[in-house]
C-alpha positions as CSV (number, residue, x, y, z in Angstrom):
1,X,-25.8,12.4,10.5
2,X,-25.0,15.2,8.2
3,X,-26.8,16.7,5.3
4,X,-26.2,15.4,2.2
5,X,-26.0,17.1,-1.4
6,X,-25.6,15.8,-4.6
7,X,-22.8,17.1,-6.9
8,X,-22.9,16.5,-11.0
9,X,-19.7,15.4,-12.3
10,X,-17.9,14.0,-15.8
11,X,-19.0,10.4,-13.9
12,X,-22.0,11.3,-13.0
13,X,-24.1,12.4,-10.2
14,X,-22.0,11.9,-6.9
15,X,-24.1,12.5,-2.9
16,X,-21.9,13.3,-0.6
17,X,-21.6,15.8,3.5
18,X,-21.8,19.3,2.6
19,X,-20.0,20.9,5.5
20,X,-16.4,20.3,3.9
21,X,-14.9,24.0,3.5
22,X,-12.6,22.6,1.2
23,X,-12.2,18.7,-0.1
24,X,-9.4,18.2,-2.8
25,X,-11.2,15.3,-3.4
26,X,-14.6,16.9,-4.4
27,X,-13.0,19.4,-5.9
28,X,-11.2,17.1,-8.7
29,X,-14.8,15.8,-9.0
30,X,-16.6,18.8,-9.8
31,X,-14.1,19.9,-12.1
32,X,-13.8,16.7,-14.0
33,X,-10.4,15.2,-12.9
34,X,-9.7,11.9,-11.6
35,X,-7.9,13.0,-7.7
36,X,-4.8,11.1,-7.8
37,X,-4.8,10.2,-11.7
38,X,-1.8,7.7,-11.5
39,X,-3.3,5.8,-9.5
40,X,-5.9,5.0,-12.1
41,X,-3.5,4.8,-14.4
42,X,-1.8,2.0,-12.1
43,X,-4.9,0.2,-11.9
44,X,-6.7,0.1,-15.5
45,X,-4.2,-2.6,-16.6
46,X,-5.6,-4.7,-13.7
47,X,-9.6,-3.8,-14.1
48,X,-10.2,-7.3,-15.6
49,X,-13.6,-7.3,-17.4
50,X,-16.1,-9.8,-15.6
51,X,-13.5,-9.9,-12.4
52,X,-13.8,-8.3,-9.2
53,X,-12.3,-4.9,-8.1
54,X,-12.4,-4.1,-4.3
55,X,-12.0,-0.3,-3.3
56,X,-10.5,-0.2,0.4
57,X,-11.2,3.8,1.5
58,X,-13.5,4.3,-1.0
59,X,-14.3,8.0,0.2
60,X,-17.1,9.9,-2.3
61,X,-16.9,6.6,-4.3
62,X,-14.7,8.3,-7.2
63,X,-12.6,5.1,-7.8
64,X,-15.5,2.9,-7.3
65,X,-17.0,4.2,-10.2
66,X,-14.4,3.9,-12.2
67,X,-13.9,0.9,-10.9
68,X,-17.4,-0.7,-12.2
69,X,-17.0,1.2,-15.8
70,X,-14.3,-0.7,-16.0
71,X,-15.2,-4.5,-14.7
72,X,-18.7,-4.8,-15.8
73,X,-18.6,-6.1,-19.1
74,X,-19.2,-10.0,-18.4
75,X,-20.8,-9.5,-14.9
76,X,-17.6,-8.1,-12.9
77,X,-18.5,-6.4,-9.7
78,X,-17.0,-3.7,-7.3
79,X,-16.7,-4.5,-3.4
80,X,-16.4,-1.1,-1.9
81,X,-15.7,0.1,1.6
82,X,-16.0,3.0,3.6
83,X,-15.8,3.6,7.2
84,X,-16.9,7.3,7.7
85,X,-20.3,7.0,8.1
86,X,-21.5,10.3,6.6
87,X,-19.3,9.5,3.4
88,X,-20.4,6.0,3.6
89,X,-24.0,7.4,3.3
90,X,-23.5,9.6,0.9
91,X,-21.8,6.8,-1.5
92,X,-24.7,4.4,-0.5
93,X,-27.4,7.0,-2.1
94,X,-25.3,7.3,-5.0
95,X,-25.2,3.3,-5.9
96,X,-29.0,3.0,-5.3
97,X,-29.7,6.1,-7.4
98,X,-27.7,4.6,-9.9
99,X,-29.4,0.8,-9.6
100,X,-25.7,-0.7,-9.0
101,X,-26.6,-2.2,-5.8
102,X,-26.2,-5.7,-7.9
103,X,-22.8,-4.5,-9.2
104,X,-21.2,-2.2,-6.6
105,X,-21.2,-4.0,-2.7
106,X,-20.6,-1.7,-0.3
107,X,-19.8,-2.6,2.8
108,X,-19.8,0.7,5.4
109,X,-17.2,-0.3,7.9
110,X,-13.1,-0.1,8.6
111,X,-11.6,-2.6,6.7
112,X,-9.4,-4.4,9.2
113,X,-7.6,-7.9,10.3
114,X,-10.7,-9.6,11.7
115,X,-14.2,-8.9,11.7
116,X,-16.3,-8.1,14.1
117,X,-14.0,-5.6,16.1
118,X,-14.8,-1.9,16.9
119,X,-12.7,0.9,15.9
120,X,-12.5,4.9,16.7
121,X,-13.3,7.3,14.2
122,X,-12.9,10.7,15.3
123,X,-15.2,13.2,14.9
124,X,-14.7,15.0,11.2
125,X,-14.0,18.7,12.6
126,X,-11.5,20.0,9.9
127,X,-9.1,21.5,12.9
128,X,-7.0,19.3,12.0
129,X,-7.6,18.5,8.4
130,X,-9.3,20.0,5.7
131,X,-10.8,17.2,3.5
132,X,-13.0,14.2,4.4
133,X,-9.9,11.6,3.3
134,X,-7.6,12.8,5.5
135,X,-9.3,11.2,8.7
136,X,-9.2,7.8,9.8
137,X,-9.6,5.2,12.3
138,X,-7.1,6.7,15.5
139,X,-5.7,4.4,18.3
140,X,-8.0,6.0,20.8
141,X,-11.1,8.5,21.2
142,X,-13.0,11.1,22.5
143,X,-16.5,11.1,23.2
144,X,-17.1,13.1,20.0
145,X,-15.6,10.1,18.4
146,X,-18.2,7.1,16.8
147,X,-17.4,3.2,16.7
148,X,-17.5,1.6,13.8
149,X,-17.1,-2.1,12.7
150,X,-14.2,-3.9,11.2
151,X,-14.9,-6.8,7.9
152,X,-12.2,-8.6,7.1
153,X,-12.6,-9.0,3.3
154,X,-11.4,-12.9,3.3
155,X,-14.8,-13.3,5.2
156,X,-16.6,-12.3,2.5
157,X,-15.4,-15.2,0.7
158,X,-15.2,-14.1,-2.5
159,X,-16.1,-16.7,-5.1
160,X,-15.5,-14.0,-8.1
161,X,-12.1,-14.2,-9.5
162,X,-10.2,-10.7,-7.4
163,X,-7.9,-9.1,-9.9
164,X,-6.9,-5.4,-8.5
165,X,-7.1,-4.5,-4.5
166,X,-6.8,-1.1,-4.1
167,X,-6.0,0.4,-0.2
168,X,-5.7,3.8,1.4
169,X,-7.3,4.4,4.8
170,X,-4.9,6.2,6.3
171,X,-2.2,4.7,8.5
172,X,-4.8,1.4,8.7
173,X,-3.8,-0.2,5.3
174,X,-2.1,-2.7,7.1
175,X,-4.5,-4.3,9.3
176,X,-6.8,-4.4,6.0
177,X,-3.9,-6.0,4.2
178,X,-3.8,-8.5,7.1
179,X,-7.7,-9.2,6.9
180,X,-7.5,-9.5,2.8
181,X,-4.4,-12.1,3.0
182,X,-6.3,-15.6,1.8
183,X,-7.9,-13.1,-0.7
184,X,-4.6,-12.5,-2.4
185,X,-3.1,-15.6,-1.9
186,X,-6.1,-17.1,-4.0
187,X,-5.9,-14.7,-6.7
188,X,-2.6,-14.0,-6.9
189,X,-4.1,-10.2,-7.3
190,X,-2.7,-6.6,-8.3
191,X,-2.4,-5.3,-5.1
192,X,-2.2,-1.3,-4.6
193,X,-1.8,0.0,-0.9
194,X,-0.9,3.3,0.7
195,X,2.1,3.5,3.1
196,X,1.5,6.9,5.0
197,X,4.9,6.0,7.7
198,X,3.5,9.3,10.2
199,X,0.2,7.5,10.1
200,X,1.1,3.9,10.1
201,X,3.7,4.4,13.0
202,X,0.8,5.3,15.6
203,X,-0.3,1.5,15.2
204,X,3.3,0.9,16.0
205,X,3.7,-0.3,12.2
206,X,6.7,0.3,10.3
207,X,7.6,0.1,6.6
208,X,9.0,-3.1,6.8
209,X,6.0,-4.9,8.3
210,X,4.6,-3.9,5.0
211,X,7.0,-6.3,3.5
212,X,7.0,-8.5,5.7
């Protein structure tokens, strides 16, 4: 497990790894910008007060935050999930600091078709990429790699009404789109997901399973 440190931003105080030579991501936090800002501004028209929000790839747990400013009013709730441990931990010890275990759910494990399963994470070495996001569950492992466990979020069975899913976990989004499908066909929900083709195509998945 890697050491964590906390970070004071424009959203408050964020924990996350400190041995990231460079993160975009943390970056944009510590100098008060939103990484990615359109797509906030994609979602905010979908952040239903007293609805649910669910952050697929939550990462530091920027959006999540967000996220809850924007839902709370009248009891809405964030389901959040992260599958790199370290991350994962550091976003846990944010929530609890901020006593939003109530209002923020986080779930640390790979979003995926079924539950249950156990997926390769490879071991964060920033060789190959420089910031925490950019890694995600691969095909196949090492022995540096660690397993972590899939949640489908229709198994969660949701009983909030789901207006905005947001997805980005790096070539994976489809077999969490897969595992949220009764999800969206009950709430008829804004759904937001990354297509990342290099990424995608490893699973064998192609833009048009997407649409399909």
């Amino acid at each position: 497990m890697r050491q964590l440190f906390s970070v004071d931003t424009f959203w408050g105080r964020f924990w996350i790894p400190g041995d990231a030579p460079y993160d975009a991501i943390m970056d944009s936090m510590i100098h008060g910008r939103v990484f990615d800002h359109p797509v906030i501004q994609a979602a905010m028209p979908f952040l239903t007060p007293g609805c649910c929000a669910i952050d697929i790839g939550a990462n530091f747990g920027q959006y999540t935050i967000i996220f809850h400013g924007a839902v709370k009013q009248g009891g809405g709730k964030v389901i959040s999930v992260e599958a790199e441990p370290d991350v994962a931990a550091g976003l846990r010890k944010t929530i609890t600091e901020r006593h939003l275990e109530n209002e923020i759910e986080l779930h640390e494990k790979a979003a995926g078709a079924r539950s249950g399963e156990k997926v390769t994470f490879p071991e964060i070495t920033f060789y190959e990429y420089p910031t925490y996001g950019s890694y995600g569950i691969i095909p196949n492992g090492n022995p540096g790699c660690r397993l972590v466990e899939t949640l489908a979020i229709d198994d969660l069975d949701i009983k909030q009404q789901v207006s905005f899913i947001k997805i980005d976990v790096q070539g994976y989004d489809l077999f969490a789109l897969e595992g949220c499908k009764r999800t969206i066909k009950k709430n008829r929900c804004a759904v937001m997901f990354e297509l990342e083709a290099g990424l995608a195509s490893q699973w064998g998945h192609y833009p048009e399973d997407y649409w399909r």
